[in-house]
Each structure stands twice: as structure tokens, then as C-alpha cells.
C-alpha positions as CSV (number, residue, x, y, z in Angstrom):
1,X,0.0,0.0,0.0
2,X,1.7,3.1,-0.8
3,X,0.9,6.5,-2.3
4,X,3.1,9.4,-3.1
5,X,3.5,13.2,-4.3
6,X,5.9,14.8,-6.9
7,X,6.3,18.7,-7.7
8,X,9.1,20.6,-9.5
9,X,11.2,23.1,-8.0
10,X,13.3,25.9,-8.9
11,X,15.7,25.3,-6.0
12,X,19.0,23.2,-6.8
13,X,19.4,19.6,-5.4
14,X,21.3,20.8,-2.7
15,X,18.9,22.8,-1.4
16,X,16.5,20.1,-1.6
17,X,18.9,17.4,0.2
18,X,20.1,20.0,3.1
19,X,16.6,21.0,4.1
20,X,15.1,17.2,3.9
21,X,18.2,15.9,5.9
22,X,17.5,19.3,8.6
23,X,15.4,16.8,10.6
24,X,15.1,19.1,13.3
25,X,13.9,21.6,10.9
26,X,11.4,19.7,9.8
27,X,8.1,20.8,11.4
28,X,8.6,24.1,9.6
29,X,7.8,22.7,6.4
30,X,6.0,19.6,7.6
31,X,2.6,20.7,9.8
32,X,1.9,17.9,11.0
33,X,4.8,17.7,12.9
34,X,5.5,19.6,16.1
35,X,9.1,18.1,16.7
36,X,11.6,16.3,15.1
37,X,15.3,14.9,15.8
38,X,17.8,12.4,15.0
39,X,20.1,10.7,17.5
40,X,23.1,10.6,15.2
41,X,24.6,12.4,12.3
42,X,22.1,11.6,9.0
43,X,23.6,8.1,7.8
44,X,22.2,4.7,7.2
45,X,20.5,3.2,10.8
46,X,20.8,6.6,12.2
47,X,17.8,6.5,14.8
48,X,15.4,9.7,15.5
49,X,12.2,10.5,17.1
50,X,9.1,12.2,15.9
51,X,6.4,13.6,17.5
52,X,3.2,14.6,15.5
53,X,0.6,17.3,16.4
54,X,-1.7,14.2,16.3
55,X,-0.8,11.0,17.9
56,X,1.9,9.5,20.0
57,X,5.5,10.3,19.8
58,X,7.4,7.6,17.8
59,X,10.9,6.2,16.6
60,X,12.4,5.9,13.8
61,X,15.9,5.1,11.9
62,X,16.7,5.7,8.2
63,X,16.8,2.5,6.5
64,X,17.9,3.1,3.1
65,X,20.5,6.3,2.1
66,X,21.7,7.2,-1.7
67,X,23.4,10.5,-0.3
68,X,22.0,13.7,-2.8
69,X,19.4,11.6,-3.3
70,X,17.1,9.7,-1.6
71,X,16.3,8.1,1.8
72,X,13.5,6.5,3.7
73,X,12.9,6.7,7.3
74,X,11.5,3.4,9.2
75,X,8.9,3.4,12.0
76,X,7.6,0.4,13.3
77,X,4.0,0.0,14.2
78,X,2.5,-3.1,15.5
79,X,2.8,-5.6,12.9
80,X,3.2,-2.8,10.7
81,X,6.7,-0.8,9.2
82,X,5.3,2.6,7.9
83,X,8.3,3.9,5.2
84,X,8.7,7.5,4.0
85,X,10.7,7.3,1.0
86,X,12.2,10.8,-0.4
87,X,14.1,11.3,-3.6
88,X,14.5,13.5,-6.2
89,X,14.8,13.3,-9.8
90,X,17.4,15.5,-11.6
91,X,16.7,17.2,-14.6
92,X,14.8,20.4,-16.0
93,X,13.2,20.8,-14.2
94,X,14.0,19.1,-10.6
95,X,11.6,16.9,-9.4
96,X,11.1,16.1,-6.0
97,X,9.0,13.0,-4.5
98,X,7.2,12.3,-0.8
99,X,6.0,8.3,-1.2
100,X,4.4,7.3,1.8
101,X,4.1,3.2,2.3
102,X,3.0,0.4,5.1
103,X,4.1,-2.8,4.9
104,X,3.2,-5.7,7.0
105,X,0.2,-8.0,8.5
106,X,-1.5,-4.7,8.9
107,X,-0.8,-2.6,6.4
108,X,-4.2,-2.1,5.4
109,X,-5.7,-1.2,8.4
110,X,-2.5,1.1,9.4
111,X,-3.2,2.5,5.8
112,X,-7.1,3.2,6.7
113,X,-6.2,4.6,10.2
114,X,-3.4,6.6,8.9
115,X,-3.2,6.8,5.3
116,X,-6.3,8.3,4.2
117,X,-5.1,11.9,6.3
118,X,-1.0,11.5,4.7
119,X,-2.8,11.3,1.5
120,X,-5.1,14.6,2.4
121,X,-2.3,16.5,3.7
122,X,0.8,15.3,2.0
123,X,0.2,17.9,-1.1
124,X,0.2,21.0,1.5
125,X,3.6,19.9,3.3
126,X,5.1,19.2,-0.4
127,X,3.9,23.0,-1.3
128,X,5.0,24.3,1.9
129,X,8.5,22.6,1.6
130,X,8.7,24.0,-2.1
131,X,7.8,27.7,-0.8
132,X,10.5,27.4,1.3
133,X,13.1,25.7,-1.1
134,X,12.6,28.8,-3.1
135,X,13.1,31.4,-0.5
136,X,16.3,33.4,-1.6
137,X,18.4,32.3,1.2
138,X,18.0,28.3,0.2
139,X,18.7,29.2,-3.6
């Protein structure tokens, strides 16, 4: 089960990677998020912690890492592992891509208690993230 949201960007790719791998800075492009950290410096099985304006406070590690690229970040849900897989695309113009997936026993309910909001607000964060990307100071 998985679903996911692309826009273009004026910004560079390294713009794009620096803010995504700004964990911390995260909940000021991402509102649903009121905090946001990592344990570590951002590298493969580097562990974090999110907490969400909605819902309990949860773990996480990054569980895959192409540097200037793409990643995904791992939390695990009861018989569940919820992926957020972000990567961009080079070329003119840059694409950039949020895919949301759960994996697991249950996926589909996770995906019906869960999924249906990412997919509703998932467009917004990717607009607010791009708004930022283009400020001056990130180009």
C-alpha cells in the first residue's frame, strides 16, 4: 500500500537534500509535525524520534540512504513498518517526490487509520516545503 507526491522546483538539489536531511527543521515545512530529531549524524541506521501534532510520539531510523538523493525513514507500528521514501529526480526541471508506504500484517488497516489523512495532507507539506526551497536564502 503506498501512495506518493511529486512537484518541480526551482531550487538546486542541494537545497532540496540540506533541508530534507534538517530533521530538526522539519516541522517548519512539515505541519503535522511539532518536533523532530535524530540521534546521530544523517547516515544509514541513524535512529530519530518524531512527535506529531496528532498521535503519540514515535521512533524511527533511516533505512535506506543514496546521499544527494534519496532516503527513507522506518517506524515500526505493531505488525506494521510505515516507510517515507524521499528522492528527487534530476533534470529540467528538478523533481522532488514524498511516497508514503505500510508494509506488514497490517498494512491495510494502518493505511485506513493513517493513510487516508497523509494522502489529504501530503500535497500541502510538499507545497510548503517547495515555498521554502525557493526562499532566496536556500537558492
Amino acid at each position: 500500500m503506498k501512495f506518493s507526491y511529486t512537484l518541480t522546483t526551482a531550487a538546486t538539489p542541494a537545497a532540496v537534500w540540506s533541508t530534507w536531511t534538517d530533521v530538526e527543521k522539519w516541522p517548519q515545512w512539515d505541519s503535522e509535525l511539532t518536533s523532530a530529531r535524530l540521534f546521530a549524524p544523517f547516515a544509514l541506521a541513524a535512529e530519530g524520534q518524531l512527535t506529531p501534532k496528532k498521535g503519540p510520539t514515535s521512533k524511527f531510523y533511516l533505512s535506506q540512504l543514496d546521499w544527494g538523493r534519496s532516503y527513507t525513514f522506518t517506524t515500526q507500528l505493531p505488525l506494521c513498518r510505515l516507510h517515507i521514501h524521499r528522492f528527487i529526480t534530476y533534470g529540467q526541471p528538478l523533481r522532488f517526490t514524498n511516497e508514503v508506504s505500510f508494509e506488514g500484517p497490517l498494512a491495510y488497516v494502518f493505511k485506513l487509520m493513517l493513510g487516508n489523512r497523509f494522502q489529504r495532507v501530503l500535497p500541502g507539506v510538499m507545497k510548503q516545503l517547495r515555498a521554502q526551497l525557493e526562499t532566496t536564502e536556500n537558492r
